[in-house]
C-alpha positions, 0 to 999 in steps of 0.5 A: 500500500502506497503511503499517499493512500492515507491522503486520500477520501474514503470513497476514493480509498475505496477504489483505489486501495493499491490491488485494483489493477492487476500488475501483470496484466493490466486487468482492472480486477484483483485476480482469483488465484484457485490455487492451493499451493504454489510451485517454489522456481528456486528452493533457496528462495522460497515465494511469498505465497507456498500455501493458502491457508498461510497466504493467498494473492488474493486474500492478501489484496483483500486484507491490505484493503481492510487495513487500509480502510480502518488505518491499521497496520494489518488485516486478516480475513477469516471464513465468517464474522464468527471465526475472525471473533474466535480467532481474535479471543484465542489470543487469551489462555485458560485462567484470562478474564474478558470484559464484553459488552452486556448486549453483545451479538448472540454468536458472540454470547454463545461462544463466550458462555458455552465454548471458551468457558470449558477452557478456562476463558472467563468473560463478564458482561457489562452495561458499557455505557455505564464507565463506573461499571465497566471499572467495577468489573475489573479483576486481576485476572482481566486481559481484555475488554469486548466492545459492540457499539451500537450493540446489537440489538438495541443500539446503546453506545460505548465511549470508545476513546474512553473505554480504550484509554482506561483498557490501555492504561491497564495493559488490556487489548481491546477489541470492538465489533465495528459490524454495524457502523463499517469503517466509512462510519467509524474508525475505532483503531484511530481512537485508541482500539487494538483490534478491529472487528467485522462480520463481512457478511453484512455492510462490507460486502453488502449483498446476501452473497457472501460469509466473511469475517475480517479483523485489523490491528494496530500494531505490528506484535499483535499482527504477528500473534493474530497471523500465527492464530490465523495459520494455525487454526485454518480460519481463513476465507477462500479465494473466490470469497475475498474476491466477492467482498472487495467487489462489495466492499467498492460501493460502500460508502454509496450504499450507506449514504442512502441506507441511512437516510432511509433509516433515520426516515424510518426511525422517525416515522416509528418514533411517531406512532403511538402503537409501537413501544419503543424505537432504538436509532442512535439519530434520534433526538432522545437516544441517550447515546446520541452525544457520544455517537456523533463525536466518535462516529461520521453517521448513525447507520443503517439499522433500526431496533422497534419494539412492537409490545408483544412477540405475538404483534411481532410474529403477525408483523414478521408474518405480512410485510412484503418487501424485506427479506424475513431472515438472520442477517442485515447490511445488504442492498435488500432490507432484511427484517428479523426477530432476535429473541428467534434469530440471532439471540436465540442463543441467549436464555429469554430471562438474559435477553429480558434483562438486556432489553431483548424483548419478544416484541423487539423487531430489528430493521435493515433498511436497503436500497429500496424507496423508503416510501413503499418500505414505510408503506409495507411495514405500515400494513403489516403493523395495521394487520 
């Protein structure tokens, strides 16, 4: 990657990240090497690439391209957004101590309480916006602290200069999931975060086609741990993979902006109805996380929680909207409507997703790149039943 890289507009970055053109060829795409290994032309000097799992052409293009995007100093791409986490927490050993965000993705809350507690790994969920907590929750034993913000499902914001100033000041890494707000919206490395890390799948590559998971450091020692986990674990994502992401990856900034502008349309006109209990979107006036989001954050994102009263009106609304795909997943050019308490939460029990404001009537939407007015209109009748 050319240093004038990091002169550069995001947007621009975005199609000019150093791999756009091939060097060979000319070819104005990143080629797929389909290949498994690599021939050696002389033994003593051994190629760049002699396997894949250690290294591919075009995965690298792809890692070097999240890098540069997050302004870390190196990338990993991993098989999907729940491998480059599991990666990421085997830095830590039996006896180690992991502060995580209280609202946390079901996926991460599964791995942390029914996998890397039979070996030994202790985590301790918080309320992050409450800084008295997050300190309170402190041990001997802790190596690390695990930020979601927004969290997902119900969009609380963490303090990240904060949280990673007071990490650092405790010699612990902090990692933050940056899934929801991509790096167009938020750059956690440049405030202090040691690692950055994303579930692909969803905004970055953008069309319910590919299973990715990607992850950025911010200095070279903690690249060279992630890299030996990466080898050593076979986590990684395949050729033809990478390639659909970068391909993905291009339009970001274009699909946010207009994700976004539906969205806080969308929220606002949630907001207004007096049959919906509450609505979650850090752009609206009376989010308590408003403030901290607008200074460590560019937007508000695509993403609206809303709670309709009950999961009964939640199945019957999930049961008549027309346009968005009802299913797991979000962040892609179709909006995607889901249920957490039956999707992606379901692996927590309902009494811990109660406590964390999971409710049964809580719907999260994806806004795509659909006219917001006919998304309005549809979810208007479904909720009229």
């Amino acid at each position: 990657m050319a240093d004038n890289n990091q002169e550069k507009k995001f947007a621009t970055k975005l199609i000019h990240f150093g791999s756009e053109i091939d060097e060979t060829t000319g070819a104005s795409s990143v080629p797929i090497y389909q290949a498994s290994t690599f021939h050696h032309h002389d033994i003593f000097n051994p190629p760049t690439h002699d396997y894949s799992r250690s290294g591919n052409p075009t995965r690298q293009a792809l890692e070097d391209y999240i890098a540069l995007l997050e302004g870390g100093v190196r990338g990993f791409a991993f098989a999907s957004g729940m491998a480059a986490i599991s990666t990421a927490f085997l830095l830590f050993s039996t006896g180690d101590h992991i502060i995580v965000t209280e609202d946390v993705y079901g996926g991460t809350y599964r791995l942390l309480t029914t996998v890397l507690n039979r070996l030994g790994i202790e985590s301790t969920f918080v309320d992050m916006t409450n800084f008295d907590a997050v300190k309170a929750a402190l041990q001997p034993n802790t190596k690390a602290v695990f930020i979601e913000t927004p969290s997902n499902p119900t969009l609380k914001i963490t303090d990240i200069a904060t949280i990673a100033a007071w990490a650092k000041e405790n010699e612990l890494i902090s990692l933050l999931d940056n899934t929801f707000m991509t790096p167009y919206h938020q750059r956690p490395i440049e405030l202090g975060v040691d690692i950055v890390l994303h579930s692909a799948t969803k905004f970055l590559g953008g069309h319910s086609d590919v299973l990715a998971g990607l992850a950025v450091v911010a200095t070279e020692s903690l690249g060279k741990r992630l890299k030996q986990l990466q080898n050593g674990l076979g986590t990684v994502l395949g050729a033809q993979e990478s390639w659909l992401l970068m391909r993905g990856m291009k339009t970001l900034q274009a699909r946010m902006e207009h994700s976004e502008k539906s969205a806080r349309k969308l929220a606002e006109w949630l907001d207004s109805r007096s049959d919906i209990a509450r609505v979650y979107y850090p752009g609206l006036k009376d989010h308590p996380g408003r403030e901290i989001h607008e200074k460590q954050s560019k937007g508000y994102g695509a993403v609206v929680s809303f709670d309709v009263g009950d999961g009964d009106r939640a199945k019957a609304v999930l049961n008549r909207v027309t346009l968005p795909l009802v299913a797991v997943s979000l962040g892609a050019v179709e909006s995607i409507l889901s249920y957490p308490a039956m999707m992606s939460h379901a692996a927590m029990p309902r009494e811990v997703r109660h406590e964390r404001g999971i409710s049964d009537g809580l719907l999260r939407y994806s806004v795509g790149l659909e006219d917001i007015d006919d998304l309005i209109a549809d979810l208007d009748q479904a909720l009229k039943g």
